[in-house]
N, C-alpha and C positions, 0 to 999 in steps of 0.2 A: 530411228537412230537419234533424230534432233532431240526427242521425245527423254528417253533412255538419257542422254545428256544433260539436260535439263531437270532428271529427278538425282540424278549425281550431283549437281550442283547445289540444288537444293538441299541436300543432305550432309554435304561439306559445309556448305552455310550454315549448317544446322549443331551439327557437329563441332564447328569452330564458336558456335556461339555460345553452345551448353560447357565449354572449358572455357569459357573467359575468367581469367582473374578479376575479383570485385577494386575498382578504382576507387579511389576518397570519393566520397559526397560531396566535402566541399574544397576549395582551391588556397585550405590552411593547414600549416604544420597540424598533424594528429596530437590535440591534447584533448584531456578528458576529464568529465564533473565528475563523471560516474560511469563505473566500470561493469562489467557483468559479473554476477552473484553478488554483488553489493547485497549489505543486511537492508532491507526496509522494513517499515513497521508490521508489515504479515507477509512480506512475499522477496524472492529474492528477483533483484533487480538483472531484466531478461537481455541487454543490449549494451550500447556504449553512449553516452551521453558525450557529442562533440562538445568542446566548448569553444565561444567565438567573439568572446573580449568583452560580453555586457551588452552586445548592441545586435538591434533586429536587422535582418537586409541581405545574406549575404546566401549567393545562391545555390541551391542544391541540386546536384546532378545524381544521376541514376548511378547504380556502381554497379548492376552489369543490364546487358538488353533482356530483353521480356517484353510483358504486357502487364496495363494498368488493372488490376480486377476489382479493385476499390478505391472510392473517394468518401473522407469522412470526415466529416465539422459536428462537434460535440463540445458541451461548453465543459465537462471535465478529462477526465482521460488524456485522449493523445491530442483534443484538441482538432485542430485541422491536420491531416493525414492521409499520406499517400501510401497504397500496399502494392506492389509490383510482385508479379509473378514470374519467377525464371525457368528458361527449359531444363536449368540441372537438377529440379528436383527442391528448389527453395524460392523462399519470397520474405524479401525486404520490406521492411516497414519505416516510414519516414514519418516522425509525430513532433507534435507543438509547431509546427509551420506556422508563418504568418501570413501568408498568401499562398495560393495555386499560380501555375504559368496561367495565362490567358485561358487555353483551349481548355482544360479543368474545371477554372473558374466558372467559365459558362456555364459547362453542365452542372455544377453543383449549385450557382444561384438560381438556376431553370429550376430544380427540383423543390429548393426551397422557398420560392411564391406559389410554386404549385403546390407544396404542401401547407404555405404559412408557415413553417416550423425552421429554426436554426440550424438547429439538430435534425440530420439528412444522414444517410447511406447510400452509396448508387456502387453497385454493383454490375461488373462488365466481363462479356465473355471475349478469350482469346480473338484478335483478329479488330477489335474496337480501335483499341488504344493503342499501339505498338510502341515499345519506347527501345531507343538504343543505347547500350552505355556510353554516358559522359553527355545525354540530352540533358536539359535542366528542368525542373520539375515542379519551381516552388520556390520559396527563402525560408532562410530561418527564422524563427517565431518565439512567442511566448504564451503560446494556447491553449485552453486545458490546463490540466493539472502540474503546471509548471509555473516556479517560484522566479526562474530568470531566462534570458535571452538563450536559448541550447538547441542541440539536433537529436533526438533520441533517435538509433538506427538499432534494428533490430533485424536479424536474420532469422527466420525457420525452415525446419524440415516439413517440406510441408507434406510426407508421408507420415509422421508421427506429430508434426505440431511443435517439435520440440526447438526453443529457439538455439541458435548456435550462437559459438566464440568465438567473433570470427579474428578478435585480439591475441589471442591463444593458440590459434590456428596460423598464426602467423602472416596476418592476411595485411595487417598494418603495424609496419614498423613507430617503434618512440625507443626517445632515451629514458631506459629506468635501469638506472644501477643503486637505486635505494632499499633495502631492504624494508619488508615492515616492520610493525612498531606495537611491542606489547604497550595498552594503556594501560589496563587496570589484573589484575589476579584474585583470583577468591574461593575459597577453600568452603566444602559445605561435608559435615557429617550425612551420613545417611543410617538406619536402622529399619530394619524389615523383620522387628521379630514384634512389635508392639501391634499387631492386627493388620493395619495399615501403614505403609511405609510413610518414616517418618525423616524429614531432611532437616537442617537447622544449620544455621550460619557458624563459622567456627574461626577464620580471621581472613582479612582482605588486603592490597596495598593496590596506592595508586602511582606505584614507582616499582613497578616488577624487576627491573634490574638491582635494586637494594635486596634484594632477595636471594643473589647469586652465590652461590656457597653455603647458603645457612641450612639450617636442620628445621624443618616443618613438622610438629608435631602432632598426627592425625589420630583419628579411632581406629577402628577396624576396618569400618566400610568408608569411605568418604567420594568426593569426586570436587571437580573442579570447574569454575567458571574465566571463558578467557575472552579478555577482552582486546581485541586485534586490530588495525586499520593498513592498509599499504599505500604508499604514496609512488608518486612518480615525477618523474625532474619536470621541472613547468609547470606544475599544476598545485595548488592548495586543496584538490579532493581528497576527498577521504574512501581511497579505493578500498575493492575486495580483497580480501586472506583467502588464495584458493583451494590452501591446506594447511590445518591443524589436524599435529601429531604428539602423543603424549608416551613416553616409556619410562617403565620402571624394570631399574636393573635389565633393561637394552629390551626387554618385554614390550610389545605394544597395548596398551592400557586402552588408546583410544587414535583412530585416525579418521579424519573427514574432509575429502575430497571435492568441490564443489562441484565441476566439472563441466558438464550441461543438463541442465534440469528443467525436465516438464512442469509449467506451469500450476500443475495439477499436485503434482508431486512438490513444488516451491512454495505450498500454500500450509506446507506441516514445517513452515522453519519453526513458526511457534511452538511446537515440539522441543525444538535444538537447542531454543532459547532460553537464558534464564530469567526470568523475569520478575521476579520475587527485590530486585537490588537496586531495578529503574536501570534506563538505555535499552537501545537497539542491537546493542553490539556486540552483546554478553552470549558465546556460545558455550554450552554446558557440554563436559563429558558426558555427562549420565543418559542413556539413551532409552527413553521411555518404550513402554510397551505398545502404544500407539503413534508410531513415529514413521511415517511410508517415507521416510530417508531415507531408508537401512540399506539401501545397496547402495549409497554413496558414503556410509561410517560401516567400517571396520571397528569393533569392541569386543574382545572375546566375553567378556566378564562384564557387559554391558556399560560398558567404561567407568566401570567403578575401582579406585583406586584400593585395593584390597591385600592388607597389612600382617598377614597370620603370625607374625614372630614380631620381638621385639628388637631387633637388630636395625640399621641403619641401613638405609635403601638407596639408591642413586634414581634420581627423578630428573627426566626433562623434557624440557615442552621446546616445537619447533614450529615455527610458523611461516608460509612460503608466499608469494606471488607464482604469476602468468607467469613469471619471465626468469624464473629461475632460484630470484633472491630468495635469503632466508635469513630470520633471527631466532638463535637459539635463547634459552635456559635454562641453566643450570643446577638444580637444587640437591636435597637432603631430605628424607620422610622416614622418620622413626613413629611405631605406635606408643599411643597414651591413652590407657584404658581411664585414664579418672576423665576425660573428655564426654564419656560417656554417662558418667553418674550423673548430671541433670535428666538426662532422658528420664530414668529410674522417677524421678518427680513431677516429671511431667505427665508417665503413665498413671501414676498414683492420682495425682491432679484429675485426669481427665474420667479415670474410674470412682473419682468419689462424688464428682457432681452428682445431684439428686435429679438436676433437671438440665441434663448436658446441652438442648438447644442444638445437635445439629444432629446430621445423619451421614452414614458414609454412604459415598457414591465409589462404584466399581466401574472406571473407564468402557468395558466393553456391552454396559446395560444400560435400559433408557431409565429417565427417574421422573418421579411424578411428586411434588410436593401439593399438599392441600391443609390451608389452615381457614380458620373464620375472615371469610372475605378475599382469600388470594390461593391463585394455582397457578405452579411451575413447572412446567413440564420440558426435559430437555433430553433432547434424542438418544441413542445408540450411538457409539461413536464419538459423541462431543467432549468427550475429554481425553486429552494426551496419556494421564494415567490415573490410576484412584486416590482420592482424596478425601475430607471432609467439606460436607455442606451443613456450613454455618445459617441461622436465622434466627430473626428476631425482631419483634411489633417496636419499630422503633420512639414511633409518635401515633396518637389518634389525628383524624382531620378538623382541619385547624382552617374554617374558610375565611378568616382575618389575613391569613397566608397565603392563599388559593390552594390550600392543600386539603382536598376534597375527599381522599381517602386515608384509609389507613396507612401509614410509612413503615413498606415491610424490607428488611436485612435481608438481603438471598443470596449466599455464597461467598467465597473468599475473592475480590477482582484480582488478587494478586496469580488466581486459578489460573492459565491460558484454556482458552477454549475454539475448538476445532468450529463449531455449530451454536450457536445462540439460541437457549429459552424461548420458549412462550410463557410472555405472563397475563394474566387476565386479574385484574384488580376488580372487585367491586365500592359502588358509590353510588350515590342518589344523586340524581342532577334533572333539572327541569329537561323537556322535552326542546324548547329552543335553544340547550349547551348543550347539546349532545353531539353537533357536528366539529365544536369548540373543542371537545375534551381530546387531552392525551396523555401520557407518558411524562413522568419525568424524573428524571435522576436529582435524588437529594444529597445534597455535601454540605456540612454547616451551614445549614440556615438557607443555599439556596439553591431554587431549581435551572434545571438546564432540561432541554425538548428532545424527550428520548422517541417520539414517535408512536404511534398505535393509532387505534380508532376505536370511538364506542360499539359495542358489539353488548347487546339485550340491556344486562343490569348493570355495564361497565364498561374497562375498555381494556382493549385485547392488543400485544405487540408485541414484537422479537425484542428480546435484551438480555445482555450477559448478567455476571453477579454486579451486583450492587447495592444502592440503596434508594426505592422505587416508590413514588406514590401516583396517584390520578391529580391533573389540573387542568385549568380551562385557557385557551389563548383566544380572547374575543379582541385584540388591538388591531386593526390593520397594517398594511405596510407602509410608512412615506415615500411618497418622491419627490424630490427636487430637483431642479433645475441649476446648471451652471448659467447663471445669467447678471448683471449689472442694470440696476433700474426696471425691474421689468422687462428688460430684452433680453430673449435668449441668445446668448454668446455661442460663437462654434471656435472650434479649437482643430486648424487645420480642414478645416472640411466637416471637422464634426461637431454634432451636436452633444451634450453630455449630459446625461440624465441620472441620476442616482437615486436608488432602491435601499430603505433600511426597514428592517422588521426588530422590534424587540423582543424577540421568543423564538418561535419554531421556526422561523427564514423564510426565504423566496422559493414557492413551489413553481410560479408560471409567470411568465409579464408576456406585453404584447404591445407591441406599437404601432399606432396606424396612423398616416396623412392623408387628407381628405376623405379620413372611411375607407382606403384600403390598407392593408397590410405591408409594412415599411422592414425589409431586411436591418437587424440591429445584432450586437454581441452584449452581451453580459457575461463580466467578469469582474467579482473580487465588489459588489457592490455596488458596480456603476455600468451603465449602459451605453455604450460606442454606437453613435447612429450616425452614418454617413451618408448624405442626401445623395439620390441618383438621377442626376439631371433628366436620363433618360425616362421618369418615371416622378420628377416633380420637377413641375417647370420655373424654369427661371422668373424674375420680374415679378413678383405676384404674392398674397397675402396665402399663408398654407393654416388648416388645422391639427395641429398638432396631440394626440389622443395616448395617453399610457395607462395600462390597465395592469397590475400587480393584485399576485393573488399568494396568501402564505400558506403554509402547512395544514396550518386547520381551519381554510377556507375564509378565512375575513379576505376583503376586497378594497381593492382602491383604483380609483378611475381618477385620472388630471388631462383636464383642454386646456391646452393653449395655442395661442395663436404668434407666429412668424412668418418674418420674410426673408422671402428668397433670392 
């Protein structure tokens, strides 16, 4: 019977714990950098970024019970980061920390002298780590891939992966009675009878409310670019639009719902986006043929604004938040066939070159370019829709420049692409440059370190369109020291070291006292090394040992000597 009592209890315990309501992380009014579906530059943003005034320190609690199933220190990404697993079915993620609680700490410094390595994972099964809501777990940081002091909290399913809203879902109240905010509008023709579908700019504003009433005068086919942000009281972020809607004559043209989106499926916003005008922000009606949104946009007519008469149209675009708000606009769309008479020159144009220089590419096939000294090969798949592939021998190599190959044109960058090229350039290069050589992108006059490695007669690497040649990076990295006269200074406890490469960047560093290996971070250039008593002793002269290594192997090793 005790028995039988006991697994009731259990159960009720259990049962009350898998409904807990998620509690704040931290012990401040909810405001936010960054909100979930924020545009980023290829993904939409999965969580809530707390904001916490600028400043590191401030502590973060569990927001419901579970167990810890992961600890994770990486010098970009989440940075240091806690992943909690909950009985209902989710697990919260806590990133950019600046610290672990104690009992974390330990284990995650244990694994990395045991590895030598910064960058650890420790992974734990139920039953290790138990954590209850409202334990604390950490503080807030600036870790990883973060520009200022934040909490990035992120919920998922962790039967599908998919992260939740938990803003949306009404999990955490704020004041937002601010609607959002058209920035910018932009009007694009479209024609699909010249082989290849063809788009082309047709007019823009960057004051969409001057636009209310008047009469837009399009082609036949057109579509539009909207450029959106939502704000909310307290905060200067530049939140998520969780839906854009487009109707003509009360018709839905185009509607896109953000909603909750698998990371998988958040990786084709590039798809959505316009990209042809510069920003991040720019989401297009037109909804490409390879676009794994589609069950989050609604377009009958593939959201093309489509004009069959010449009569006057009622057009308006609406754009909403989480939380209810909305701003509309109001327009006018009558068709204007002379709009189209440049295309008319442009086909003529492109049909009379003798030696066109490019080739079409169809979204759903792979393509293979090969000219004298260079092949592009770019997968199945890797384009949102079909286009033109531009090319052309820009320059010969030129080794007064370090430009050791031929400088070839491949594609339009203004393309989005789902998958990156392989390109393989050939060049002649002694046997001692061949671990030197790589990749680089050319822009007026200069290179930038796109990456590859020599492979037989050249060198071989992923890159999108651009403009590409072969060069060598034989400089190594510096380091120097924060120090006055010779002595190295510490700042707080630490020591500071700084790492600079002219070319391809820092691939590894390492630093060791007396010949072993010394726990350090690297961030943004410079090295945070904070002596551990337990592990260098007080009173006494140390050797101090840093070893940087770049991209394409050049080396650098500096001793010096401090006391402790």
């Amino acid at each position: 019977m005790r028995r039988i009592l006991t697994l009731l209890l259990l159960f009720c315990s259990f049962a009350v714990c898998a409904q807990e309501s998620p509690i704040s992380p931290l012990k401040l009014p909810p405001s936010f950098a960054g909100s979930y579906g924020e545009l980023r530059r290829d993904h939409f943003h999965t969580g809530l970024d707390w904001r916490v005034g600028g400043v590191v320190g401030d502590t973060i609690y569990a927001i419901k019970s579970g167990y810890v199933s992961r600890l994770s220190v990486s010098i970009g990404g989440y940075g240091n980061a806690v992943y909690i697993t909950h009985p209902d079915g989710t697990l919260s993620l806590y990133g950019h920390m600046h610290d672990f609680v104690p009992k974390y700490a330990a284990l995650v410094e244990e694994k990395q002298y045991a590895s030598e390595s910064f960058e650890v994972s420790l992974e734990f099964e139920e039953g290790c780590l138990p954590v209850e809501q409202g334990e604390a777990i950490g503080r807030v940081g600036n870790t990883g891939y973060s520009v200022a002091p934040h909490l990035h909290l992120e919920v998922r399913d962790l039967a599908t992966q998919t992260p939740l809203n938990y803003l949306a879902r009404g999990y955490y109240k704020v004041v937002d009675d601010i609607p959002p905010l058209f920035q910018r509008l932009f009007f694009f023709g479209y024609c699909d009878t010249l082989g290849l579908p063809l788009r082309y700019p047709l007019t823009s504003s960057n004051s969409p409310k001057s636009l209310f009433g008047t009469t837009i005068r399009l082609p036949h086919k057109s579509y539009l670019g909207i450029d959106a942000i939502d704000r909310q009281n307290g905060t200067t972020g530049k939140l998520a639009v969780t839906e854009y809607l487009v109707l003509l004559d009360q018709d839905t043209v185009f509607r896109f719902e953000v909603g909750e989106i698998h990371p998988k499926q958040g990786r084709y916003l590039s798809a959505l986006r316009e990209t042809n005008i510069g920003g991040n922000d720019v989401i297009k009606t037109l909804v490409e043929p390879h676009n794994l949104l589609a069950e989050h946009i609604y377009a009958p007519e593939r959201g093309l604004l489509i004009l069959n008469d010449h009569e006057e149209h009622d057009l308006k675009l609406r754009i909403s938040d989480e939380h209810g708000n909305r701003s509309s606009l109001h327009l006018k769309a009558r068709r204007d066939d002379s709009l189209e008479s440049s295309l008319s020159a442009i086909a003529t144009a492109l049909a009379s070159e003798e030696d066109p220089r490019r080739i079409a590419m169809h979204w759903y096939m792979p393509h293979i370019f090969i000219d004298e000294g260079v092949t592009y090969t770019l997968p199945a798949l890797s384009l949102y829709y079909s286009g033109w592939f531009p090319y052309a021998k820009v320059a010969e190599a030129d080794s007064s420049l370090n430009i050791l190959s031929a400088v070839w044109k491949l594609g339009d960058p203004s393309l989005p692409l789902h998958s990156r090229g392989e390109l393989f350039l050939e060049c002649s290069l002694p046997d001692s440059l061949h671990s030197n050589a790589c990749l680089a992108y050319y822009q007026d006059g200069v290179l930038s370190y796109a990456g590859g490695k020599w492979a037989g007669n050249g060198v071989r690497g992923s890159v999108g369109f651009g403009t590409w040649c072969v060069t060598t990076d034989t400089t190594p990295p510096k380091i120097s020291f924060w120090e006055r006269k010779g002595n190295i200074l510490r700042a707080g406890g630490e020591i500071l070291i700084y790492l600079e490469d002219d070319f391809s960047g820092i691939k590894d560093y390492r630093v060791e006292i007396d010949g072993k290996w010394h726990l350090s971070m690297f961030k943004s250039g410079r090295i945070s090394l904070r002596l551990d008593p337990s592990r260098v002793s007080r009173g006494s002269m140390h050797t101090l040992v840093v070893k940087a290594e770049d991209n394409c192997g050049n080396g650098t090793v500096v001793s010096r000597e401090f006391f402790f």
